[in-house]
C-alpha positions as CSV (number, residue, x, y, z in Angstrom):
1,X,34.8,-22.8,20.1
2,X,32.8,-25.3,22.2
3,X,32.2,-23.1,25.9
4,X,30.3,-25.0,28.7
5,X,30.2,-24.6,31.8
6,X,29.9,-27.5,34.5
7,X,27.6,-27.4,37.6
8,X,30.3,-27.5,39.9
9,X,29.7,-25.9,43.1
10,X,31.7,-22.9,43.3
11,X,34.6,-21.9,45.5
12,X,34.9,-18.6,47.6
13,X,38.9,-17.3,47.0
14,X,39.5,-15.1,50.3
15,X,42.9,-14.0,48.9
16,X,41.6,-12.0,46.4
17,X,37.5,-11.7,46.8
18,X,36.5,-13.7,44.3
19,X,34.0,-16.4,43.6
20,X,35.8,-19.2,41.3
21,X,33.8,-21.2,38.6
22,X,34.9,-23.5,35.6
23,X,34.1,-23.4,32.1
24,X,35.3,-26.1,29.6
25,X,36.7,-24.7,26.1
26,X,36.8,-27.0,23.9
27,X,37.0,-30.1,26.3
28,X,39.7,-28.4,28.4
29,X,39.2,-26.4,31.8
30,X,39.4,-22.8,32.1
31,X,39.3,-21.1,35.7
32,X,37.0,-17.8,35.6
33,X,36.2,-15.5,38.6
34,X,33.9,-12.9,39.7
35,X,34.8,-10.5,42.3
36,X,32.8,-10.1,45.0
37,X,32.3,-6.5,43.9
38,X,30.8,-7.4,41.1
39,X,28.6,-9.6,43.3
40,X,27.4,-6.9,45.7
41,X,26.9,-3.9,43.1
42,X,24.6,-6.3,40.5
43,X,23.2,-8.8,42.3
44,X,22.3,-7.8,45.5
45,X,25.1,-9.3,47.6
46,X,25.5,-7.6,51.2
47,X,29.0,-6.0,51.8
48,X,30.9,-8.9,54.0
49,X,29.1,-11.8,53.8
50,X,30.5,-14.8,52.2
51,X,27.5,-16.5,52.6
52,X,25.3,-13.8,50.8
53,X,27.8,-13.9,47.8
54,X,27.9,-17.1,47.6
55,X,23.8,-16.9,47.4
56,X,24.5,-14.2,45.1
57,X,26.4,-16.5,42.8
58,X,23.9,-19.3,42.6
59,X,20.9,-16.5,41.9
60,X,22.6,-14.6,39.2
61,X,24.4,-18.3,37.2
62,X,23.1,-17.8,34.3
63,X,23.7,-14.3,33.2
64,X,27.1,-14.5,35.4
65,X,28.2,-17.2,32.8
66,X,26.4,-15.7,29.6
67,X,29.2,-12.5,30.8
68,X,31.9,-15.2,31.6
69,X,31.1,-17.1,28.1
70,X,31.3,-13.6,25.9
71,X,34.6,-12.6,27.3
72,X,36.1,-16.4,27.3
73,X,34.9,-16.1,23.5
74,X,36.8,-12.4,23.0
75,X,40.0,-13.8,25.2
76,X,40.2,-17.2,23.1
77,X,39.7,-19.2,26.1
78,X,42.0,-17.5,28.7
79,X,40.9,-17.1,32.0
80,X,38.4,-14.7,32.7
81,X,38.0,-12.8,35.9
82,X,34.8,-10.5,35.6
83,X,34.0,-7.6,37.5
84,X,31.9,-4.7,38.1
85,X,32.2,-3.2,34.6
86,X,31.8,-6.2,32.9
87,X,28.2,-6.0,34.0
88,X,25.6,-3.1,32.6
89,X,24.9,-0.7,35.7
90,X,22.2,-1.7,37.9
91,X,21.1,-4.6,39.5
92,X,20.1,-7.3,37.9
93,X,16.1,-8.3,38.4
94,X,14.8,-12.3,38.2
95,X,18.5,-13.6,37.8
């Protein structure tokens, strides 16, 4: 299974607090989302501030899509929404 995941700029979903990012399986896009939850208890996102978790997002990429890429891998490409427990607890340091 072929995961990438394009440099799009992400979306902010206010209906349900999530940040929205795309990953390509196998050619073919895949909507994933983080809550902001997961945002603000790993990666140092202030409660209420869109702005912050959108920071939030940029900062913590790479491990946000390493966790995105292992469950896209376990689902068989379904969408993935990740959230607090998807991540080990803590914050994450140098994301």
């Amino acid at each position: 299974m072929d995961i990438r995941f394009p440099a799009d700029a992400p979306a902010y979903r206010d209906s349900n607090l999530t940040i929205v990012f795309r990953a390509l399986v196998d050619g073919e896009p895949v909507p994933c989302a983080i809550s902001v939850e997961a945002l603000e208890d790993h990666f140092d996102a202030r409660p209420r501030d869109r702005d912050g978790w959108m920071r939030a997002f940029d900062n913590g990429r790479p491990r946000i899509e390493a966790v995105a890429r292992e469950h896209l891998q376990i689902s068989n490409g379904t969408p993935v929404l990740l959230k607090s427990g998807h991540f080990p607890p803590g914050k994450v340091v140098g994301s």
